[in-house]
N, C-alpha and C positions, 0 to 999 in steps of 0.2 A: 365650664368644666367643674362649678362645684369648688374652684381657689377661694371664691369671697362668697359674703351671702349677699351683697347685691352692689349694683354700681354707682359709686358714689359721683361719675359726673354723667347719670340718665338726665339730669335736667338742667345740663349747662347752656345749653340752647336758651333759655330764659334770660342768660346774663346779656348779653346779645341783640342788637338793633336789629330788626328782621329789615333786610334788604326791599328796597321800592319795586315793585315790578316794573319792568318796561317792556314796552310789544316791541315787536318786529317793525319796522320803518315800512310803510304801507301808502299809498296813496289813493285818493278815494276813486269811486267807480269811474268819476264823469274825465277825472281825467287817463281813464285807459286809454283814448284814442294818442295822445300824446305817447305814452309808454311802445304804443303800440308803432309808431312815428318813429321813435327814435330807435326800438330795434331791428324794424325794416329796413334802416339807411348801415345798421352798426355790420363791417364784416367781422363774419364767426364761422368756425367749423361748422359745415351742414347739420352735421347728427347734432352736434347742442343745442341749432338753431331746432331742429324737431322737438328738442328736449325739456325746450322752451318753452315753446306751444302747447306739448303734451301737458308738462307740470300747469300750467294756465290753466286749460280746458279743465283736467280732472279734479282739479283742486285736492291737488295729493303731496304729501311731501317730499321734500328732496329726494333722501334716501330711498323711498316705496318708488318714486319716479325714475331714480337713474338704475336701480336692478331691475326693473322692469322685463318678465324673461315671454317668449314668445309662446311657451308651453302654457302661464298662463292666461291665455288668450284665449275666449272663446268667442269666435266670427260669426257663428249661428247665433247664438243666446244675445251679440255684442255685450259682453263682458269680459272686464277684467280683473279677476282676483287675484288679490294681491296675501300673500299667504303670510301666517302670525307670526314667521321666522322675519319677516319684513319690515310689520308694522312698529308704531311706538308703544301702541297697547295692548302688543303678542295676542294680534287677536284676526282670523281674516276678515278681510275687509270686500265688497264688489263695489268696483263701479265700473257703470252701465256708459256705452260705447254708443256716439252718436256717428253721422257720417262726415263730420269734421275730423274727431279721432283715429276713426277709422280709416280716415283720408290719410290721414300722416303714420297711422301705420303701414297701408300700403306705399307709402313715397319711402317707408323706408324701408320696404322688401328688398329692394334688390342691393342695398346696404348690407343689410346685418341679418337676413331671412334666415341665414343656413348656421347664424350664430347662436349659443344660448340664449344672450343678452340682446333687447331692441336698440340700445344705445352702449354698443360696445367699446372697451378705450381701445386708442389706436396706439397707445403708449405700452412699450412692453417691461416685463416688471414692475409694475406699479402693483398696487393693495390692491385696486378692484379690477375684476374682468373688466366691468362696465366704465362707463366716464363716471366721474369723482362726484361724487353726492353735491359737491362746490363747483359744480364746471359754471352752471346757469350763472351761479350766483357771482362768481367771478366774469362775466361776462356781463351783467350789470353793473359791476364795477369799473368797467373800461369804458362806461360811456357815462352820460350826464344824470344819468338817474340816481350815481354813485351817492348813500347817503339819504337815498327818500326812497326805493327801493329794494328789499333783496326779495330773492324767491319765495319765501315760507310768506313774504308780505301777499301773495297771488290770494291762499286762502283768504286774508280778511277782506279783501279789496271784492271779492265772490259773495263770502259773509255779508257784508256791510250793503254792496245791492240787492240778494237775493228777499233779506231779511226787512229792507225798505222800498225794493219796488214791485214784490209779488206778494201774492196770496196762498204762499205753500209753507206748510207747517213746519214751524220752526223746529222740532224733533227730526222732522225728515231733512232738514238741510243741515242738522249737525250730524246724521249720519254721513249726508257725503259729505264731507270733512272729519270723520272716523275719527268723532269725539266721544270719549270712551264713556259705556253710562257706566255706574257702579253697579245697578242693578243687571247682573247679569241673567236672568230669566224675562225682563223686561226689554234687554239689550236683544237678545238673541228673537224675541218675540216683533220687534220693533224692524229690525233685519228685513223681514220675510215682509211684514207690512206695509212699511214704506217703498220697496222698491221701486214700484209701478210708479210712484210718486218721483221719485231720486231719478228717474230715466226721462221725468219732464223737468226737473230740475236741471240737470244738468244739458237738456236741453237748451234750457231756456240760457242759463250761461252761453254757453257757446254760440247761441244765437247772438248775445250780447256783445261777447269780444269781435265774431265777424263784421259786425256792426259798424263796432268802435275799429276796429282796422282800416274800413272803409276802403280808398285809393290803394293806400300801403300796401307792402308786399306781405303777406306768409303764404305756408304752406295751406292752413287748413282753409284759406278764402279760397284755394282755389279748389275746392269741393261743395263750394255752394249753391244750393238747387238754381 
């Protein structure tokens, strides 16, 4: 407002020990099967157990996973766009729908079809229509993974294989994990041209986790050709 002619602590940040990064607690690809082990034995509410699956499969995050609304759904095109009111980089995002996904969207039609939300709370008065951006993640917590897993750990654990056991472009697989470019005409360029890619991507995931599931129970094994 023109009080001073300028701010004398813009650069107190410097005084300041810049804090260590630490990642999310993740564990590596090979042992998905175990992950996958011990939430097939863990009981949980049905919908979180979809919720589960779905956040795994899409390698999306909490929050884009539990608003998840069925409007946007597209069953022709199998996509789901997830709109820039959602994401962390207010930006929309797609990702392309295999018939794993697709499987547990239909398991959970006759759930939540006629709802807004695909994974709606069943809790009234709470914050969100939907289950709690923490439901998964709390439900990792209740069993032994507690501490070497949470949800957002799913992207690296996708990352970390995709990145070392295929040969699909590293650009296209931070797409789907809707990691923001700065270049925004290269971002929006890269969109349209990786897709075709992102849909064997995310293939090939999901081919992966049914894999590592093996015996175990989920939802999306049992939509396997």
């Amino acid at each position: 407002r023109n009080y001073i002619g300028s701010n004398c602590l813009a650069d107190i940040k410097d005084e300041f020990v810049k804090p260590k990064v630490t990642h999310m607690p993740a564990v590596e690809p090979g042992e998905l099967e175990s992950v996958m082990s011990t939430m097939s034995n863990h009981t949980m509410k049905l919908v979180t157990r979809c919720a589960f699956e779905m956040q795994l499969h899409t390698m999306t995050r909490a929050f884009e996973l539990a608003s998840m609304r069925w409007c946007d759904i597209d069953f022709k095109k199998r996509l789901w766009t997830v709109p820039d009111f959602y994401t962390k980089c207010v930006r929309e995002h797609l990702v392309p729908l295999n018939e794993y996904t697709l499987g547990i969207l239909e398991f959970m039609k006759p759930i939540s079809g006629e709802q807004v939300h695909v994974f709606p709370s069943d809790k009234p008065n709470t914050k969100y229509p939907h289950i709690s951006p923490s439901a998964v993640n709390s439900t990792l917590n209740l069993t032994t993974l507690k501490g070497q897993l949470v949800s957002h750990g799913f992207r690296g654990i996708a990352s970390t294989y995709l990145n070392e056991n295929t040969d699909f472009k590293v650009d296209a697989i931070e797409m789907c994990l809707a990691h923001l470019d700065r270049n925004t005409t290269r971002s929006s360029y890269n969109s349209a041209k990786y897709l075709e890619e992102r849909i064997k991507i995310h293939q090939c995931w999901s081919g992966y986790i049914v894999e590592s599931t093996g015996r175990h129970y989920s939802i999306a094994s049992q939509y396997k050709d």
